[in-house]
N, C-alpha and C positions, 0 to 999 in steps of 0.2 A: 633729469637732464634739462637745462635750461641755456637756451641759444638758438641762432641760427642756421638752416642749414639750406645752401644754394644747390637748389633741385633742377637738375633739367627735364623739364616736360617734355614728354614724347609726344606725338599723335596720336591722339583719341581718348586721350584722359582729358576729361575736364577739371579745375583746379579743387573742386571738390574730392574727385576720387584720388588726387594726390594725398590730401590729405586723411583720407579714411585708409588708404596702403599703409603708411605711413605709422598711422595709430596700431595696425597690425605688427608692424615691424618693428615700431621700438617699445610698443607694450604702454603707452601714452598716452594718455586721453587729452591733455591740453596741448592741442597743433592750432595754426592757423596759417593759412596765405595770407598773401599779402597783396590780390590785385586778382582777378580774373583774369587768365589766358581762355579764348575759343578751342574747344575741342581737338580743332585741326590744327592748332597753331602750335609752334615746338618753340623750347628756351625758357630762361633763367625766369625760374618759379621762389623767392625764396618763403620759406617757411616756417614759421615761429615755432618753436618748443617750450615748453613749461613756462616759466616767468617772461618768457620772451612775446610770449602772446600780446603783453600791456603795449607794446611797438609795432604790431599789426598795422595798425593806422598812419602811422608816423612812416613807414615801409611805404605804403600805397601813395604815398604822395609824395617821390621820389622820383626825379624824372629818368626814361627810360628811350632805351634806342631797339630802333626795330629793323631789319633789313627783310625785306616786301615783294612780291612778284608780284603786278600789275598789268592786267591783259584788257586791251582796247576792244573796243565795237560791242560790249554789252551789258548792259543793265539788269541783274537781276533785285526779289527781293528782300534777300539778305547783304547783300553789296558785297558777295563772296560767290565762291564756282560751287559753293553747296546747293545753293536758291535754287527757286524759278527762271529761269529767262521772261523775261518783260520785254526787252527791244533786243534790237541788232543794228548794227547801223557799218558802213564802211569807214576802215581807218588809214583808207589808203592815202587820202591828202594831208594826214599829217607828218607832219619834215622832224627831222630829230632837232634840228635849232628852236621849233615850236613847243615842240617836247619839254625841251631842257627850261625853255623859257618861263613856261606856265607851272612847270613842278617849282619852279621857284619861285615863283610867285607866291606861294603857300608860306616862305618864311615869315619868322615875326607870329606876332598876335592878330587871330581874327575868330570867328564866332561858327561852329559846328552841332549842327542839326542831329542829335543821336540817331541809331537808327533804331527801324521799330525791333529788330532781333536784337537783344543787348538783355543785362542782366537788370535795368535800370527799373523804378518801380514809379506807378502812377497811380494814384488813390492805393496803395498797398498789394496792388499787383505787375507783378513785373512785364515789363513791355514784348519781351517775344512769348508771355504767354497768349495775350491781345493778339500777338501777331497770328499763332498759330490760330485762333478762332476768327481770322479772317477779320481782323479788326485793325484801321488803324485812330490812333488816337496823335492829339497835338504834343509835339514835344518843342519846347523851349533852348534856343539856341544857348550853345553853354562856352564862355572863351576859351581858347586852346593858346599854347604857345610853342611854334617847333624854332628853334633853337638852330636845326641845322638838317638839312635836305641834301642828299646828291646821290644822281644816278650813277648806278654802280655797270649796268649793263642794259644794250638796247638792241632791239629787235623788229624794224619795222615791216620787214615783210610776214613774221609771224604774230605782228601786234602785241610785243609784251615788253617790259623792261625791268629790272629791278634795281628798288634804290633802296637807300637806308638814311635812316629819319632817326634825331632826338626832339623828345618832345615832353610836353609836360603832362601829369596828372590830368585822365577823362580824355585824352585823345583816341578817335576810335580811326585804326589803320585800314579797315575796309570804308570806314565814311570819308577820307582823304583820297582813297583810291577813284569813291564812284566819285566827290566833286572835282579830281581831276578831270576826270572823264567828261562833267559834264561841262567842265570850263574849255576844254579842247571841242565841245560839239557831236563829240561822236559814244560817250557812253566807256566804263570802266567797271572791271570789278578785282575785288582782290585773289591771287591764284593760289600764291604761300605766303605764310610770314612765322618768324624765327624774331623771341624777342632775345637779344642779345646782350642788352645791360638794363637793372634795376639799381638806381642810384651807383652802390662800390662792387654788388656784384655781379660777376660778368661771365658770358656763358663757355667759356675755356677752363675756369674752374666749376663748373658746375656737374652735379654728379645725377644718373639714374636713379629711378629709384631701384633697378636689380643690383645697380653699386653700391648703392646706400644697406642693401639686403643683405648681402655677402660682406660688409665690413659688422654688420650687427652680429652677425651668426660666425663668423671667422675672426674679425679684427677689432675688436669695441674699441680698442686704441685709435685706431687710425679714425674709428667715427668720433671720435671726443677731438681729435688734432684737426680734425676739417669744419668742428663747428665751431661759428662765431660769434664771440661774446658780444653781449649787448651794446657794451661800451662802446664795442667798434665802430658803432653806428654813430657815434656823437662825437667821435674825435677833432673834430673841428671845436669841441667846447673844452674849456683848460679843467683841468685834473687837480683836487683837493682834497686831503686826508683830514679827517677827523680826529681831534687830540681824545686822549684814551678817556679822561673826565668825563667826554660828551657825548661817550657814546648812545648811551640809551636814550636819550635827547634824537639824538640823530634812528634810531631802529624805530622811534615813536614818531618819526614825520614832524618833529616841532622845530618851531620857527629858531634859527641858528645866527649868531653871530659872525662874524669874520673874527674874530679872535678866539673863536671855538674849531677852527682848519689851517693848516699850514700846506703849502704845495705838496704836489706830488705827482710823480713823480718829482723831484726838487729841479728846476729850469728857472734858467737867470730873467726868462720875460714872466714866469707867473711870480718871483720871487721881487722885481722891478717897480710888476704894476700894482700889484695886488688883489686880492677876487672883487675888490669892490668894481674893478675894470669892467669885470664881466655881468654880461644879465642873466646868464643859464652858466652852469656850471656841475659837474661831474662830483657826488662826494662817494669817498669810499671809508668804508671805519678805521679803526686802529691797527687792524690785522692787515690793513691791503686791500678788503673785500668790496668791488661794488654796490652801492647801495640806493641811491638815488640820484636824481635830477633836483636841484634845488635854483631856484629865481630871483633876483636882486629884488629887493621889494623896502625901500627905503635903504636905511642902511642896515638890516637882517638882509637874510634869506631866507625863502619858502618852499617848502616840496613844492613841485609840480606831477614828479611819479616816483612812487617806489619801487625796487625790487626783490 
């Protein structure tokens, strides 16, 4: 089996134990996610299968929407309701037009300080194990970019509100929540969060993994019709067949001319411009069959990945 398949995480699995379920269920050993969800946190997981694994990467740096509860008056420190309490402070002089004003303020591109709980590594150990030994160590502000902020719901006499955020690759939704917080004066941490899109998939079509369980053991049909081919991921890049001559040329990764592909599907813009238009490009062999990523590289092309 090779593709993707759009999981919704529950609470209390970590993105690892999705994918160790997983290995159980379709009898697999090549799975991979595609990004770290927090244990508490629920929504669209997706998950590579067999050759789909080589796009892991290419998955995690896909920007993503998250919709967030955010509760006023306190700091702890995980920058979530899991932690410690560190401070407390009152939220009662803040107004909702101050509210609204400072969450937006956060659009655009600016620089975020990870936190010490996170997956991320420092000389080769990861930062919330430091944290657990009562450690903290320096970390290096890293650029974010949200795209698009707005409060969805507000609540100032129980102190919380939530809102939903697009943002790019490495933004962390509890560190947005506490420097809300601390740009309002009075402290933030994160209550819930639901990530509800990774790049095209979104969490309306995303499946359990007990769905995912009962279509292996009942339905393997309906599990092959909901996984997504690789290709899907790159249709933004135009689609090239390979002439039947050149094929083994093409299975062996070697550098290919543009008189060695003809479009395809056949479309009057790839048919217009020709692949030399393009710098990345989709080839699929004689039969139809996906095959690689190939790169304008003078006037050849060159793999970039196979499949």
């Amino acid at each position: 089996m090779d593709g993707i398949l759009n999981i919704y995480k529950e609470a209390g699995y970590t993105s690892h134990d999705v994918v160790a379920k997983l290995r159980g269920i379709l009898h697999q050993k090549k799975i991979g996610h595609t990004g770290t969800l927090d244990p508490e946190a629920t929504g669209v997981l997706p998950v590579c299968i067999g050759k789909a694994t080589k796009v892991c990467e290419l998955l995690a740096d896909r920007d993503k929407t998250y919709q967030a509860v955010c509760r006023l008056g306190i700091v702890t420190d995980t920058q979530d309701m899991t932690g410690t309490v560190l401070e407390e402070s009152s939220f009662r002089d803040v107004s909702e037009e101050r509210l609204r004003e400072t969450v937006l303020s956060f659009l655009g591109e600016s620089f975020q300080i990870p936190p010490m709980y996170s997956a991320l590594k420092v000389e080769g150990k990861k930062l919330y194990e430091l944290a657990r030994e009562g450690k903290t160590v320096k970390r290096e502000p890293r650029r974010i970019f949200i795209s698009s902020i707005e409060i969805l719901q507000i609540d100032l006499e129980d102190g919380i509100f939530m809102f939903e955020v697009s943002c790019s690759k490495g933004t962390y939704i509890r560190t947005l929540c506490h420097d809300i917080g601390q740009r309002l004066g009075v402290g933030a941490v994160m209550e819930s969060l639901v990530r509800i899109r990774v790049g095209e998939f979104l969490v309306e079509n995303a499946f359990t993994l007990e769905k995912i369980e009962n279509f292996a053991n009942e339905n393997p049909e309906e599990l092959e019709k909901n996984l997504y081919s690789i290709d899907m991921l790159f249709k933004h890049y135009p689609k090239f067949r390979i002439k039947d001559e050149f094929n083994a040329k093409l299975y062996n990764g070697n550098i290919l001319g543009k008189n060695s592909m003809m479009p395809y599907p056949s479309s009057e813009e790839n048919e217009m411009s020709g692949a030399e238009k393009f710098q990345k490009i989709l080839l699929y062999d004689s039969n139809g069959m996906f095959k690689a990523i190939y790169e304008q590289a003078g006037h050849q092309y060159k793999v970039v990945k196979m499949f």
